[in-house]
Structures are given as C-alpha cells and as structure tokens.
C-alpha positions as CSV (number, residue, x, y, z in Angstrom):
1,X,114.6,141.1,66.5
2,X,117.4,138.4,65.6
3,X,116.7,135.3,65.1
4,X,116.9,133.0,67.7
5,X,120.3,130.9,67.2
6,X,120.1,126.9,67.1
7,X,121.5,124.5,69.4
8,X,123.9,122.3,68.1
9,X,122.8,119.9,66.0
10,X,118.9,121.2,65.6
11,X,117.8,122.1,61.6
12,X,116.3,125.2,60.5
13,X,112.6,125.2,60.5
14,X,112.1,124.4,57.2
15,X,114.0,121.1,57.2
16,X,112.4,119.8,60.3
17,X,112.4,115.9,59.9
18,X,109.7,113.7,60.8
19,X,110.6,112.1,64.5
20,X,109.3,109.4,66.3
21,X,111.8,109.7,69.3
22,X,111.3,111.7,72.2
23,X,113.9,112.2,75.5
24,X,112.3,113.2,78.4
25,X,114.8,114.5,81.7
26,X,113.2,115.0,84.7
27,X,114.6,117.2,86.9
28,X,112.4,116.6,90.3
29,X,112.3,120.0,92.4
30,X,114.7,122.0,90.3
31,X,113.7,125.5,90.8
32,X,113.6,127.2,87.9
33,X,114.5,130.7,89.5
34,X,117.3,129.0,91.0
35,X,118.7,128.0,87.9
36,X,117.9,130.9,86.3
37,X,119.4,132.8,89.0
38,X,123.1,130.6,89.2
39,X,122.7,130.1,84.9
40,X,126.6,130.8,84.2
41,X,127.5,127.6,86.2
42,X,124.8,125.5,84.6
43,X,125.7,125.8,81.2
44,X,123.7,123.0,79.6
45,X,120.6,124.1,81.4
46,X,121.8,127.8,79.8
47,X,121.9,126.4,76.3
48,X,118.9,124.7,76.6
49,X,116.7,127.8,78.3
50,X,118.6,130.1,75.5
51,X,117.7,128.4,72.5
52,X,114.9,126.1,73.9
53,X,111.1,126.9,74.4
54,X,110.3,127.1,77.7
55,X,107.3,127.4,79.5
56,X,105.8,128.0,83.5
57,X,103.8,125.3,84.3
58,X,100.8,125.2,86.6
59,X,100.4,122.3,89.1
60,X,98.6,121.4,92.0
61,X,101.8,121.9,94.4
62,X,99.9,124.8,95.8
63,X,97.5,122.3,98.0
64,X,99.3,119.1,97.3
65,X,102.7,119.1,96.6
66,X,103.7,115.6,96.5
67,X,100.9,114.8,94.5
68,X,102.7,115.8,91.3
69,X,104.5,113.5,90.1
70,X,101.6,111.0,89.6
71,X,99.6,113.9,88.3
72,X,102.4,114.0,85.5
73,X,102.5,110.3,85.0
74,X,98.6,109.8,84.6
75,X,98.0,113.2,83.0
76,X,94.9,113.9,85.7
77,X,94.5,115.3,88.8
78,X,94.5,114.4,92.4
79,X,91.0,113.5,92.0
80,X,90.7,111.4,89.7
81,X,94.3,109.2,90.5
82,X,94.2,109.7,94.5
83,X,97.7,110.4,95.3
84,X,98.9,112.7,97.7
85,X,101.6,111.7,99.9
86,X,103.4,108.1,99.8
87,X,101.7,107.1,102.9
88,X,98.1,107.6,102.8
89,X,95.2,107.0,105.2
90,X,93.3,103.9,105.1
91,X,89.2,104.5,106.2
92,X,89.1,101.0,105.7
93,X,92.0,99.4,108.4
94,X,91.9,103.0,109.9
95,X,95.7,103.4,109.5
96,X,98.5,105.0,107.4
97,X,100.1,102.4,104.6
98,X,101.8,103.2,102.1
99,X,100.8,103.9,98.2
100,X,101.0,100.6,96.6
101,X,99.4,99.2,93.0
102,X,97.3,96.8,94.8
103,X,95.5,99.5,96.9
104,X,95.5,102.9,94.8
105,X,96.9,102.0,90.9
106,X,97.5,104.3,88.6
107,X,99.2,103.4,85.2
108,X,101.5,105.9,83.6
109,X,100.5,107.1,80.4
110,X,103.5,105.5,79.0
111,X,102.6,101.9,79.3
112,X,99.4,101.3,76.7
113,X,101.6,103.2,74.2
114,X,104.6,100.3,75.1
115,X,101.7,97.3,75.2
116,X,100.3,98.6,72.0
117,X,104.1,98.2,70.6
118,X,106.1,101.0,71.1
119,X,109.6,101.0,72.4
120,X,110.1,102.9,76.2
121,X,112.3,103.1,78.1
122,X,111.7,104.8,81.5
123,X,113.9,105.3,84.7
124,X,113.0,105.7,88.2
125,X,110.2,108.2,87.3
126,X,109.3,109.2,90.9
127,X,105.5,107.2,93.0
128,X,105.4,104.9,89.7
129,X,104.6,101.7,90.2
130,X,106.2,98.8,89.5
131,X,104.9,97.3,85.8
132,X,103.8,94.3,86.0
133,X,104.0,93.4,82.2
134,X,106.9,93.0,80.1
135,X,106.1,95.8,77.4
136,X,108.5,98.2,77.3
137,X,111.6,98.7,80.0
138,X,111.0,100.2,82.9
139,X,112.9,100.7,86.1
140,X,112.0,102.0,89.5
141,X,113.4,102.3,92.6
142,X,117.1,101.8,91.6
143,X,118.4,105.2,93.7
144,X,116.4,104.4,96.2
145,X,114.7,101.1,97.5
146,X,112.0,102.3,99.1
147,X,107.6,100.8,98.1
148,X,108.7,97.4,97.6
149,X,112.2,98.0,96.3
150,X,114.5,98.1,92.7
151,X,112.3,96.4,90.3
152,X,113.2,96.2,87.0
153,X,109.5,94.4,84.4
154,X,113.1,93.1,82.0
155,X,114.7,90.6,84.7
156,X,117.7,89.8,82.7
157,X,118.5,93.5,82.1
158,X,117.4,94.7,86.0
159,X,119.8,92.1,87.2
160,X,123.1,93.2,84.7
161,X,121.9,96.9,85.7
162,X,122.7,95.7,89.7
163,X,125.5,94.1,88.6
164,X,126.9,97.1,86.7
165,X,126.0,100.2,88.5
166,X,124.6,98.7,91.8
167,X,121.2,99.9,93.3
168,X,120.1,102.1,96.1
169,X,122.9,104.8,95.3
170,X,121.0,107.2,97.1
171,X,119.4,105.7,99.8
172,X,116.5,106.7,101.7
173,X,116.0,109.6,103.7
174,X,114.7,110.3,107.2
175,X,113.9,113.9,107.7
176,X,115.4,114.8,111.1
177,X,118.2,117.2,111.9
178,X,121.5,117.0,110.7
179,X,125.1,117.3,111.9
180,X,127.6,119.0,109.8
181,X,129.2,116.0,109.6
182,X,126.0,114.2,108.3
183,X,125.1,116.9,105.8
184,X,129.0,116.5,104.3
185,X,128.2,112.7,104.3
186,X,124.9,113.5,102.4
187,X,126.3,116.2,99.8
188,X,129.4,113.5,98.7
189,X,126.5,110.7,98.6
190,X,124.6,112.9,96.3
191,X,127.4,114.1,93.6
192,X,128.1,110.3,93.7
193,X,124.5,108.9,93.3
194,X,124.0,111.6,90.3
195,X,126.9,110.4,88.5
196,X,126.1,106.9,88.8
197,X,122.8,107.4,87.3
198,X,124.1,109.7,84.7
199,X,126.1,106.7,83.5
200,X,123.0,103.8,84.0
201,X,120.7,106.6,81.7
202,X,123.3,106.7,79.0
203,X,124.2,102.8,78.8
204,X,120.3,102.5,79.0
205,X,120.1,104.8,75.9
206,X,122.7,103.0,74.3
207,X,121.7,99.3,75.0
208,X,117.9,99.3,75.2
209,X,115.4,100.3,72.1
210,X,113.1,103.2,72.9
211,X,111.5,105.8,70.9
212,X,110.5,107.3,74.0
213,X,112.9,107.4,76.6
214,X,112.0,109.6,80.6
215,X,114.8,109.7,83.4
216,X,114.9,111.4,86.2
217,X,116.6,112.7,88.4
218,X,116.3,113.0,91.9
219,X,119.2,114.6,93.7
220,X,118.3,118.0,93.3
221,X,115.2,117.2,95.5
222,X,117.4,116.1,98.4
223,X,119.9,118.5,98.1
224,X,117.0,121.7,98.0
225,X,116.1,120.2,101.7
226,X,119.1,119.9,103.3
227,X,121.2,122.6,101.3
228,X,119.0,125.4,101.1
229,X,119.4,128.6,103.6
230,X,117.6,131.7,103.0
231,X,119.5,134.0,101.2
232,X,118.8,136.9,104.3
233,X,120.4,134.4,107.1
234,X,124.4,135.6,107.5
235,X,125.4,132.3,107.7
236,X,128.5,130.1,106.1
237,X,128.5,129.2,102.0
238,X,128.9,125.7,102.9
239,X,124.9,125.3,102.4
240,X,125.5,127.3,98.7
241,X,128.0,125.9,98.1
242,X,126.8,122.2,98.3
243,X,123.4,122.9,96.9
244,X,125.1,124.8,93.4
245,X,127.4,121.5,93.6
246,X,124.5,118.9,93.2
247,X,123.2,121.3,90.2
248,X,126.2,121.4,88.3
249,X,126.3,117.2,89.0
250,X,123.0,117.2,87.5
251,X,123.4,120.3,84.8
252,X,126.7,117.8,83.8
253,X,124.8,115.0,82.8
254,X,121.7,116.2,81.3
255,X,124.4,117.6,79.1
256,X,125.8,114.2,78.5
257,X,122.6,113.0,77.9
258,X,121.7,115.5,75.4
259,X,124.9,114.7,73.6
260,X,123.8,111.2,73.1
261,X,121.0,111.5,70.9
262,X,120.6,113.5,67.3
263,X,118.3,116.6,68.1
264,X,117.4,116.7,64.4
265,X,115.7,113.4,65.2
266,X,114.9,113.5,69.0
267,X,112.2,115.8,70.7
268,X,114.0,117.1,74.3
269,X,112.0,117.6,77.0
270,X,113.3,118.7,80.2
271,X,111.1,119.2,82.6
272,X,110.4,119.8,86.3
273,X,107.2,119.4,88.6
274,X,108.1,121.5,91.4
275,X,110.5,124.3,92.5
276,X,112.2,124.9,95.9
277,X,112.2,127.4,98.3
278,X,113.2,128.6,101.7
279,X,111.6,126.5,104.7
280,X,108.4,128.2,105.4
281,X,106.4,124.7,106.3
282,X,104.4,125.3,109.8
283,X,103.0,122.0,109.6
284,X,104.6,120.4,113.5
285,X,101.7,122.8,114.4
286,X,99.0,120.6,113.3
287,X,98.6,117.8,115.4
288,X,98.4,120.1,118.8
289,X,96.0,122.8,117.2
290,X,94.1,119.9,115.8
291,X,93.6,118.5,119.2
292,X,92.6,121.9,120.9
293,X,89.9,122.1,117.8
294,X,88.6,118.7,119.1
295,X,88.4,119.8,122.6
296,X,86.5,122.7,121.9
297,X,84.2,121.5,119.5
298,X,83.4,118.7,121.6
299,X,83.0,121.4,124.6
300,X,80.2,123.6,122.7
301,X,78.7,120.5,121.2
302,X,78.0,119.1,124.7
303,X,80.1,115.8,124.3
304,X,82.9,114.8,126.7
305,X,85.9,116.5,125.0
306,X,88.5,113.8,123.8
307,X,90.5,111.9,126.5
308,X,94.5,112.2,126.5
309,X,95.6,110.3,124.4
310,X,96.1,106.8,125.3
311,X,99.8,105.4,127.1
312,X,100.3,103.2,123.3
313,X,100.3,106.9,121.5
314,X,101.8,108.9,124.4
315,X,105.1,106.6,124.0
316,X,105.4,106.6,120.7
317,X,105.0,110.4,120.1
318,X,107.3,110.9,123.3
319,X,110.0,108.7,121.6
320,X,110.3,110.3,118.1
321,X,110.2,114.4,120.3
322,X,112.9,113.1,122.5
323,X,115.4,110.3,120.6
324,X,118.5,112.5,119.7
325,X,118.3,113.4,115.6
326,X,121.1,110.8,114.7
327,X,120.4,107.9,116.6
328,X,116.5,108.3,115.4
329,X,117.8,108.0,111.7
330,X,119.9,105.2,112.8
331,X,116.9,103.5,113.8
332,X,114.8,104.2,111.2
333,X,116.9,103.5,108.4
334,X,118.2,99.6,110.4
335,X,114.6,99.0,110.6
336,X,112.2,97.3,107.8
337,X,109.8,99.3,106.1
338,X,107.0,98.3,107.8
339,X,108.0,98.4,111.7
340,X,108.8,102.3,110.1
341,X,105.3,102.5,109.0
342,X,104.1,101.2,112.1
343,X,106.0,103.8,114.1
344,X,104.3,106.8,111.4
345,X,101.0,105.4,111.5
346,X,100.8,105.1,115.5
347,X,102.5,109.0,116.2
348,X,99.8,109.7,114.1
349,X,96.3,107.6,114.7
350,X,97.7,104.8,117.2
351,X,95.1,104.7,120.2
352,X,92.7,107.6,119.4
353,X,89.2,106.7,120.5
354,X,87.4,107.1,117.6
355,X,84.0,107.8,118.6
356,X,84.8,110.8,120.1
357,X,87.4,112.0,117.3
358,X,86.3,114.2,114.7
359,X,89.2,114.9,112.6
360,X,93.0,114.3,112.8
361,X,95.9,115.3,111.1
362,X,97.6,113.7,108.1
363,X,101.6,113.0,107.6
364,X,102.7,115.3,104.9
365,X,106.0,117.4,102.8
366,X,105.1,120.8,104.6
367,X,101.9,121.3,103.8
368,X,99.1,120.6,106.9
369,X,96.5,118.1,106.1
370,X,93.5,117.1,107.9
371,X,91.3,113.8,107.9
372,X,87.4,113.9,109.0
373,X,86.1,110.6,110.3
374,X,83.3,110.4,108.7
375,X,80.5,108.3,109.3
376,X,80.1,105.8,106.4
377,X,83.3,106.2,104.8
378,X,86.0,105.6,107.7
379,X,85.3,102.4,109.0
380,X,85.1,103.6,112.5
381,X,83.6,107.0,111.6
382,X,81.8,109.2,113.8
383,X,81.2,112.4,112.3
384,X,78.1,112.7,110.3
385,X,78.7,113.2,106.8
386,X,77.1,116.3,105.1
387,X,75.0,117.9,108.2
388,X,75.3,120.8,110.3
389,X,78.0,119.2,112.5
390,X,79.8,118.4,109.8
391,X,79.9,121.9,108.3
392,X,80.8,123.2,112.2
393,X,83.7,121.2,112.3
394,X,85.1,122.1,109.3
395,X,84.7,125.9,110.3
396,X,86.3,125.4,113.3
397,X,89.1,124.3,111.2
398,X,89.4,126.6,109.0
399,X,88.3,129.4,111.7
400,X,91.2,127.6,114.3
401,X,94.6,127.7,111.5
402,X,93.0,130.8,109.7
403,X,93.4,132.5,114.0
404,X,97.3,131.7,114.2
405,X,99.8,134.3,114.8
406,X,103.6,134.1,115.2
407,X,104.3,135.0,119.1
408,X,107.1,136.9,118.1
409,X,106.3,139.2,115.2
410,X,102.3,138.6,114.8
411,X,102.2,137.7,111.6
412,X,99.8,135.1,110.6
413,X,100.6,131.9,109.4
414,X,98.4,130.0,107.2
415,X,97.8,131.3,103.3
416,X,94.5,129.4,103.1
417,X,92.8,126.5,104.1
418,X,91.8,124.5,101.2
419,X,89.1,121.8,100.8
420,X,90.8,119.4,98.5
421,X,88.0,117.3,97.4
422,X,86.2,120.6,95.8
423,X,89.7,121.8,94.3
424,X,89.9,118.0,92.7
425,X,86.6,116.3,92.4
426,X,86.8,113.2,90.8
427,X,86.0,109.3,91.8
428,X,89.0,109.1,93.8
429,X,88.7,112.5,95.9
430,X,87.9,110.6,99.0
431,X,90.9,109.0,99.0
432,X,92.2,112.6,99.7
433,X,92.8,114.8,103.2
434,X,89.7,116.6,103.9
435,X,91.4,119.9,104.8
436,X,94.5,121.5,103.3
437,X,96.6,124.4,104.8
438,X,99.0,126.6,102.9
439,X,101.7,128.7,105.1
440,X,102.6,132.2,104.7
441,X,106.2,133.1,103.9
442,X,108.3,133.3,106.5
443,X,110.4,130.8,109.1
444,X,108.7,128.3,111.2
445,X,107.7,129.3,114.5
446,X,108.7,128.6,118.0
447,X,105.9,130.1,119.5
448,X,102.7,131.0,118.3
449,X,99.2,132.5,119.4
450,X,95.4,132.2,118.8
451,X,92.6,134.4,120.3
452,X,90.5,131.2,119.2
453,X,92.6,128.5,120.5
454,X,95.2,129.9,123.1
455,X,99.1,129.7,123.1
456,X,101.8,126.8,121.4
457,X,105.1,126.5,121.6
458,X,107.0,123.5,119.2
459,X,110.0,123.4,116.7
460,X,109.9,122.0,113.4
461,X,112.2,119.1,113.3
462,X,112.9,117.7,109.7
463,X,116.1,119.4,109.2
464,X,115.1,120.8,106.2
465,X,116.5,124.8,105.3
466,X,114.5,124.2,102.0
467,X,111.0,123.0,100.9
468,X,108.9,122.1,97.7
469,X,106.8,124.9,96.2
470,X,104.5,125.5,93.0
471,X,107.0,126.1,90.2
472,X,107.1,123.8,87.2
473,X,108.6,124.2,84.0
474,X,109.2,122.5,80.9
475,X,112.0,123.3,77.8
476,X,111.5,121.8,75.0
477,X,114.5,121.2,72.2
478,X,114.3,119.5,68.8
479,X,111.6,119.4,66.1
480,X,109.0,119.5,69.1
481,X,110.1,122.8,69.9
482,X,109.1,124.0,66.7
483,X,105.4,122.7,67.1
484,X,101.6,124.9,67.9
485,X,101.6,121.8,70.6
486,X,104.5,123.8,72.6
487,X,102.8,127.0,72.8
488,X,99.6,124.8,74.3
489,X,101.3,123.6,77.3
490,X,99.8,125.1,80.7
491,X,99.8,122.6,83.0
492,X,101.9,119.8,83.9
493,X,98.9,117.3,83.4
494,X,99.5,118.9,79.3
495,X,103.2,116.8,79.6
496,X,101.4,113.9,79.0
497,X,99.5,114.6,75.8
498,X,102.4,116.4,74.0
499,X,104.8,113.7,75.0
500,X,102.3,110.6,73.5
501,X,101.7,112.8,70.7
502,X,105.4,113.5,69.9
503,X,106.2,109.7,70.4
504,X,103.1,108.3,68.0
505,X,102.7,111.2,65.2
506,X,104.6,112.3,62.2
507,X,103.1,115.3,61.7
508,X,105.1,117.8,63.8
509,X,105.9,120.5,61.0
510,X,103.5,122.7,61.5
C-alpha cells in the first residue's frame, strides 16, 4: 500500500517537532455521511479526511442529544454534569428554567489548564458557561445572545470584538414553520453569520495568545433543520441547494483557518458531536399519550383520574397550536427571555394539579422525555419513589409509547424507551428526565394508534425537514495525528483527555 501523502505543510514522521499548540474546529451537527457523501464541493474537509486520521465517535445522542456538547466540554457524561436540554426542570420551583452556572455548573476542561497558566482561547463553544475568571479568553454567545447574552471574561477585548464584527450575527431561533420567503431570509443570514465568524476566529488567532485555541461553528446546525428534505421526497433543490451552500461557507473557512497556523507546529482537531438526518422526531406525541397514561393509571389504581387541565394551561397551549407560524416567531423573538420561558414552562407544567400527576412530559430536540413526580425529590411530589407504584407507572410508560403505531402504514414508532438515570448514573442523574424515547425511522405522523391507549391525531410543528442524530467524528491533522493517543479515541468524552494532553505534553513522538 502507498503511503499516505501529507497535507501541506505537515513533516514526515520522523521529524515530528515537539508542539505545545493545538486548534480545535467545531463543526456542531455536521454529518459526517453528508460530507462524505457531497466531498468534491468541500474540499478542505476532503484534504483533511484524505490525509487526516479520522475516527467515529460514540456519544450519548442516542438518548440525549443535546446533552453533547457539555459531555465534550467536561469530558463526563450526562450523569455526572446534568445537562440535557437548555431548559431543564426544576423539582425544586416545580418549573422549567433555563441551564445557568448558578443552578447546574459545569466547568470546561479548558479553564484549570488556563488558571494553572496556559494560554486559551475559546469561541462560542456551544451550553458553556460564561467564565467568570479572567484566565484565559473566552467568548460565548457572540452568534447568538441567548442564557444571559455575548460575554466576553477579557472586557476590553469583548467590547473591540462588538465593535469590530458586531454580535448576535445569527440570532436565535424559534422552531415553527417556515415561509419560503423566511427560509431564503434564514439561508442568506447564515452564509453571512458563518463568514463573519470566520473572520472574528482568525483576528482572534492573530491577536490573542493561545496554545490552545477551540471555535465553533454553529451554522451547519441550523441549516440541517431547516434545509434538510429526505432524499426520497420529489421535491425542488432549493432545500439542497441551500443546505450544500452553508457547508461550503463553513468547509471555506475551516480552510482559512487551517491556513493560519503551521501544521508542523499545531495539532488540528476538527471535530463534530452530532450528525443530521431526515426528520423522524415523533415527540408532539408526548404530552397527549402522556396524559391518557395518567388517566388510565389513575383509573386501575382507584384514584380520580387527572382533571382537564386547568383554563391558565388550556390558554396557553391553545395559543402556541393556533397563532399562525410567523406571527408566533414574531412574538417570541420581540419578547425577553424570560416572558419566553414563562410561555415554555406553562404549555408544559403551568396549572397541573400535582397531587394527582404522576409523570409529565419534558421540552426536548426530538427526542420524548418524561419527568416522574416523585415523592421527596420534586417538591410537590406525589408518586412514591422506589415501590410498586412506582415501577407500574413506569411500565405503563414504557408499555403505552412501546404500543404506538402509525394510522396509515402500522409501523411502530418508538426505537426504545430508555431509563436515563441507569444509562448515566452519577450524582447529578436526578437532574435528568426519568424516561427517554427513541423514534423509529420514518416521517412524523398525523395519525396514529394504540390497542393500549386508543387513537391520536397531531402534526409536528417545528418546521424542521432535518434533525440531530448519533454521529460524531473527529480528524485529526499535525503531529497529533501521528500519536498511539489518536488510535485511543472512542468516545467524544476521549476529546477531552487527548486535547489537555496535546496542549500540556511534549512527548507526542511516539
């Protein structure tokens, strides 16, 4: 077999240098298939799959998909850090708030190696925190203002980054359906946004001092949701069109990037946490199969079932089914943050009578999740933790999404029904949903049937073509590439260990 050729500027093996610099491109929900699959129009990404290592990565997208990218940051899993979703569920306050430092921290495994003295540089790495020392740089939030807003630990340098390049280039994003005129407004946003911050990454690389530098990039993300059709609809190439467009943005300046440091000095890493697929996320079934489990567990356990829900709850619910898509957006993004939150956390929980509510469901990405109330750990719990009625319910869970069927073709729905705190034990597991569902391929349904639990009809409304699934992937360039600690990496919690090993040893021949 040939040997493998070198990418442009690398050394042979022999005359690997010592390095104390890694760059790190995050690339959040670029599908690796897709890539792979579109590879002559992305030709950085070809180079760097061509004459890189690469390897699959494991993650726990399967049950939690938007638990990832703290998973990455901390190196541990949902267990132990307890993120899942940016707004979580409360057992205290009994409500939905959203992920902040001073509720559920986590610090990236970046920041002791910048307090202990080593130069970072990090930008808008995805559910970190805000630092609140002044080790290191680190900014978050500048695409989008969302968890408390830009924030920059350096405030001479976040303010001359506004000043430069401007913040909230992407802006936040309300998951409703789209015109075509929105979606046109949303694809020239997006080729926009990812050119901006290909030019903030580089004058960061140029005019900060890092030895180990992580940006990220978000667009992809967005433009899988919105831009992604399956490839069996007959349908126009705008959607492929648009979606190869925000790759080649992004395939553009990881290129640029790359061309600004030495790879015979500079470990590569680019890297993402989770791949894209077709739309095959069931989960606007939850809430009404969760409520016919509550009636009939509360009908063969003797109890009164669970009254309507109350006029407060009604309302809201009624508002966010009926509001046409745009003007809903409007709303939400005029709004502040927490009259948004408000309006989630009451379609959700507002007005449920909690002594007679044994489980509910949980906003999520696609996935479905499901919260017990549990005596002695929500504050106004009323299932008993760890008896026999506890262990009913959660069959009649499992038993009720395990028994639905698509009306139209029969096929069932749900994958599996997880139990996250047994996939993920760890001190913070009970800061996670109780019950997990995974779909089945396919579209979501209209109209759907259960021997167990009777017929639904309902529409998923997110206006989404294209949603998050478990396919990470790393490729490495540079002296790291030529390391043992490449061929180790299985996971995407191993991203962490290589990456603090590449920044704070010498030793990489090997």
């Amino acid at each position: 077999m040939a040997a493998p050729r070198r990418m442009k500027g690398e050394m042979p093996m022999a005359a690997v240098p010592e390095t104390r610099r890694v760059l790190m491109i995050g690339l959040d929900s670029l599908d690796f298939d897709y890539a792979r699959s579109h590879i002559e129009s992305l030709p950085n990404l070809r180079r760097l799959f061509e004459e890189g290592a690469v390897k699959l990565l494991d993650s726990p997208a399967n049950v939690m998909s938007a638990s990832v990218w703290p998973t990455f940051y901390t190196g541990t899993l949902p267990g132990e850090h307890g993120q899942y979703f940016p707004m979580q569920w409360d057992p205290t306050t009994m409500r939905l708030r959203h992920v902040a430092s001073d509720w559920i921290d986590c610090e990236p495994f970046w920041r002791p190696l910048a307090r202990q003295g080593l130069p970072v540089t990090t930008l808008d790495v995805q559910a970190a925190f805000p630092s609140r020392t002044a080790a290191g740089t680190e900014i978050v939030n500048w695409g989008v203002e969302a968890f408390g807003g830009y924030h920059c630990n350096q405030p001479e340098l976040g303010r001359e980054i506004a000043r430069r390049f401007g913040t909230n280039v992407l802006g936040p994003d309300v998951p409703v359906d789209k015109s075509p005129g929105r979606l046109g407004e949303i694809r020239r946003k997006l080729l926009a946004a990812t050119k901006k911050r290909g030019e903030l990454a580089r004058w960061l690389l140029a005019n900060t001092r890092w030895s180990l530098f992580v940006a990220v990039f978000p667009e992809c993300h967005r433009a899988g949701h919105y831009f992604w059709r399956d490839p069996d609809e007959v349908t126009s190439s705008d959607s492929d069109d648009a979606l190869l467009e925000a790759h080649r943005a992004v395939d553009r300046e990881v290129g640029a990037l790359v061309e600004a440091v030495d790879l015979r000095e500079t470990s590569l890493v680019v890297f993402s946490l989770l791949g894209m697929g077709a739309q095959h996320s069931q989960m606007h079934l939850v809430p009404p199969v969760i409520d016919r489990i509550n009636a009939a567990f509360a009908a063969n356990a003797g109890n009164a079932a669970p009254g309507r829900p109350r006029r407060e709850r009604r309302v809201v619910r009624l508002l966010r089914e009926r509001l046409p898509a745009r003007l809903q957006e409007r709303v939400a993004l005029a709004v502040p943050e927490p009259v948004r939150d408000w309006v989630t956390s009451h379609a959700y929980a507002g007005a449920l009578d909690w002594r007679r509510t044994p489980g509910f469901p949980l906003p999520t990405g696609g996935e479905g999740y499901v919260r017990l109330n549990i005596q002695g750990r929500e504050s106004r719990g009323s299932l008993p933790r760890g008896g026999a009625l506890h262990r009913r319910y959660l069959d009649a869970v499992r038993e009720g999404f395990l028994s639905l069927r698509d009306g139209a073709t029969n096929e069932t729905l749900v994958d599996a029904v997880h139990f996250p705190a047994e996939h993920f034990p760890g001190p913070r597991s009970d800061r996670l949903p109780d019950v997990a569902i995974s779909w089945r391929g396919g579209a979501p349904s209209t109209a759907v049937r259960s021997d167990r639990l009777g017929e639904f009809t309902g529409r998923l409304k997110t206006g989404r073509g294209g949603n998050h699934r478990a396919a990470a992937f790393a490729a490495i360039a540079g002296p790291a590439a030529k390391t043992s600690r490449v061929s180790s990496l299985a996971t995407i919690i191993d991203l962490a260990g290589l990456v603090r090993d590449l920044a704070i040893r010498s030793d990489l021949a090997t």
